[in-house]
N, C-alpha and C positions, 0 to 999 in steps of 0.2 A: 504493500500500500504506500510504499516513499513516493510515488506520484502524485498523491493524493496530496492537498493540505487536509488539515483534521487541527481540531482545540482539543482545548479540555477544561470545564465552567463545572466546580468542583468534581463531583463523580462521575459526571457524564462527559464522552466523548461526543463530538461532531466530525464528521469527514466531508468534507467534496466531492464528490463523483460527478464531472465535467463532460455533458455530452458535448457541447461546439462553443469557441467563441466568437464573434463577430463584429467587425468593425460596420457600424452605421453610421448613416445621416441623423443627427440628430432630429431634425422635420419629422422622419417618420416614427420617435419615439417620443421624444419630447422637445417638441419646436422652438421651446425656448432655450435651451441650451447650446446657446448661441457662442459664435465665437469670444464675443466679448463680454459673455459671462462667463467664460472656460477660462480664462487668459489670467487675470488679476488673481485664480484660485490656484494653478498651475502648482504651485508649490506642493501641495499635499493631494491635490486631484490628478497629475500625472499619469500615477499607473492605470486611470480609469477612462483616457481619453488617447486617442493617435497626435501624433506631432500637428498634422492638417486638422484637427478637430473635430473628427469623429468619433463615436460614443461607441466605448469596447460594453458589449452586451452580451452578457455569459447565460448560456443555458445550463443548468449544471441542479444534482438531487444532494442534499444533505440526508447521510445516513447518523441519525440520533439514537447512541446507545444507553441506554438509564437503566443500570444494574440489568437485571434480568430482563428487559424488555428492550428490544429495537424496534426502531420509527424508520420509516423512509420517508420523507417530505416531499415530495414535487416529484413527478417520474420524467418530466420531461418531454419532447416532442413526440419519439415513439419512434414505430415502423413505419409512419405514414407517407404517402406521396405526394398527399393534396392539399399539405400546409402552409402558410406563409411564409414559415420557414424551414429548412432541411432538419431531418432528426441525424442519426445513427445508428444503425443494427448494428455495432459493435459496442454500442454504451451500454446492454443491458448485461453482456459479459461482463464488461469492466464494474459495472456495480456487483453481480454477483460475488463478482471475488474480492469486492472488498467489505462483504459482509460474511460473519461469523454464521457458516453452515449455508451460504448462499442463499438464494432467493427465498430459499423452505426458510429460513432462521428470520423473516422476517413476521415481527407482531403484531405491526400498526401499518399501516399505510395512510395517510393525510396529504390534503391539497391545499394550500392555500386558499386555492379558487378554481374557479371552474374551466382555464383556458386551456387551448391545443396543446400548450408550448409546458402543463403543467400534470396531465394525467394523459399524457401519452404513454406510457408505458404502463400503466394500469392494467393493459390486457394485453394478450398476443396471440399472433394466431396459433388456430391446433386445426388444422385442416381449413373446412370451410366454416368456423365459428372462431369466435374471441371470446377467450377464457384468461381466467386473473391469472397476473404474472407469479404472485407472490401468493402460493397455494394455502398457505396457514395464516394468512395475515386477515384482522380486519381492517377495514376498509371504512375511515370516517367523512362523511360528508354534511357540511354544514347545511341542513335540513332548506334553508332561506335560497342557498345555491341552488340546488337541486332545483325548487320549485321556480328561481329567473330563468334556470337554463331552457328549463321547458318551453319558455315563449321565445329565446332568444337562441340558438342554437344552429349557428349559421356555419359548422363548420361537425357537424352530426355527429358532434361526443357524445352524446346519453346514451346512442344505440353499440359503440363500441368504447368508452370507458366507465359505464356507470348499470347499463341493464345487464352487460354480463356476469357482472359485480353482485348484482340482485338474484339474477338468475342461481348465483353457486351460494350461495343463503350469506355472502362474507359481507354484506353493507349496512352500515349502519349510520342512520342520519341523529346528526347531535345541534347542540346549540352552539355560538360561535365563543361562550367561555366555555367548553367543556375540558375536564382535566383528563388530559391522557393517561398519565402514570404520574407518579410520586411526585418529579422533576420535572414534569413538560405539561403546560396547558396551553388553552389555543384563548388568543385576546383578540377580541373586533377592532379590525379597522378599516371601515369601510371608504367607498369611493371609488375603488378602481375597478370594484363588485360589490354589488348591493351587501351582501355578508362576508368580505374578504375580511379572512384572519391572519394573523400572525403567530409564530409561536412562542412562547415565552419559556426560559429554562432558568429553574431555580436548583441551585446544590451549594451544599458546602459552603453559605456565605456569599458566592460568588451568581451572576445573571447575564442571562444574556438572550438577545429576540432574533428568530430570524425573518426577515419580513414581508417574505409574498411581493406582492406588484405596489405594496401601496406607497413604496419606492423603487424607482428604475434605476437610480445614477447618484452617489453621494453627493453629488453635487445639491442635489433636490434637499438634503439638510440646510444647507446654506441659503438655498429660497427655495421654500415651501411652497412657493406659490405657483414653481414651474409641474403644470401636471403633463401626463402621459395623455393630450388632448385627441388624439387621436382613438383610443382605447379605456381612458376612464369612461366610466359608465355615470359618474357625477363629479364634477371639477371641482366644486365650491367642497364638497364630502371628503375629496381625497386631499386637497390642500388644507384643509382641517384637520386630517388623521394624521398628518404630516407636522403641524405644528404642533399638534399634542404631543406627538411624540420626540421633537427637538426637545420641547417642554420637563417631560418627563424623564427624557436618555441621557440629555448633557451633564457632562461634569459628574454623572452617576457611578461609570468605571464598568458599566454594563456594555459588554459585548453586542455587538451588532453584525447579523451574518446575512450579507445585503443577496437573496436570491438570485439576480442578476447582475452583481456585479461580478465585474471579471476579478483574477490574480492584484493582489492581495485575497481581495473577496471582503476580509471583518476586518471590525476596527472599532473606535467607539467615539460617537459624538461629541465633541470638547470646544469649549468658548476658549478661545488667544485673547492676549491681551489686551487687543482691540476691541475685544468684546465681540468679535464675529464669529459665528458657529466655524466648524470645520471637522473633518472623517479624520481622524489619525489611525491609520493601520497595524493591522497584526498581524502577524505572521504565524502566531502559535497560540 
């Protein structure tokens, strides 16, 4: 697993498991993340942007282990063909093996939210049907998702990552604080999806979130106000989740494991002495 990066926020581990990264246009993630909000931040935002000013945008699943329980977080694009963006049929190998007894060792499976790019590997094929990837796992979904997807579902996940889920009895719909295990609950924060959670890890004294879509780019700590205008589902809702949680993160020492950000990946919210926010990175 030296490939991987991985923490550790007291007794729990985190890993990375990186299906692609990719350099974007900002326009098509977040339009305001403009050059010349990029430039003046450059010092500590670096490894999160190309020299020309495009946004490195990481697909990648955190594997969450809490003593006797493992999580997988986000599955990622998947086997698909008809996504906006490319998945990899070699990521689900590479997560296998970086979980203890492979796909069968996993307990939990959780989404943030309900996107392409986040329960694609939820299921895979076995002939002509899609069945769960992660044969012993439940499978939680925020009950509030489920029922938007239903009206909104332009890219036909409920019929391959959520009913074959139903179909093998492993689904189970919860509220958006529901506590996973001892160390891991899921905290609302809405906007970028009507119910998008986050997951919060408590151990040992020590904390840390990882945070779903309701951030794309650390940059977005430092103005909250830049949304993902393309893809929030409510602007004013998710620049709101956003300020509470500058609010709440900075200067806390709490861990922040930004789902799409690229290498570094975490770090944690901190006010400089100018008093303006900023991501300081971690590497471990």
């Amino acid at each position: 697993m030296d490939e991987h990066l991985s923490w550790t926020i007291g007794d729990v581990t985190v890993v990375r498991v990186e299906e692609r990264v990719m350099a974007i246009e900002p326009r098509f993630i977040v339009p305001g993340l403009t050059p010349a909000v990029i430039d003046p931040l450059r010092a500590w935002a670096a490894p999160f942007v190309t020299d020309d000013g495009r946004m490195l945008l990481s697909v990648h699943a955190f594997v969450v282990t809490d003593g006797d329980t493992t999580v997988v977080v986000d599955t990622c694009v998947g086997p698909h063909r008809d996504r906006p963006l490319p998945g990899d049929d070699s990521f689900v190998d590479r997560l296998a093996a970086a979980i203890d007894g492979g796909l069968g060792g996993v307990d939990v499976v959780l989404c943030t939210h309900l996107h392409f790019d986040h329960v694609g590997w939820h299921t895979r094929r076995d002939g002509d049907r899609w069945v769960p990837t992660f044969p012993n796992a439940r499978y939680l979904f925020a009950r509030e998702e489920v029922a938007h997807l239903r009206g909104e579902d332009a890219h036909g996940l409920h019929a391959v990552a959520i009913a074959p889920i139903v179909e093998a009895g492993q689904a189970e719909l919860v509220e958006p604080d529901h506590r996973v295990s001892r160390s891991l609950e899921l905290t609302p924060t809405p906007g970028h999806t009507p119910a998008h959670v986050s997951v919060r890890i408590e151990s040992g004294g020590a904390a840390a979130l990882i945070t779903g879509d309701c951030v794309h780019h650390p940059v977005q700590f430092h103005h909250p106000d830049l949304a993902a205008d393309p893809f929030d589902w409510d602007t004013a809702r998710s620049t709101a989740t956003r300020r509470a949680l500058v609010e709440r993160l900075a200067d806390s020492g709490a861990l922040v494991l930004g789902t799409h950000f690229a290498p570094p990946t975490a770090g944690r919210i901190e006010t400089g002495a100018d008093g303006a926010v900023r991501f300081t990175t971690v590497l471990h």
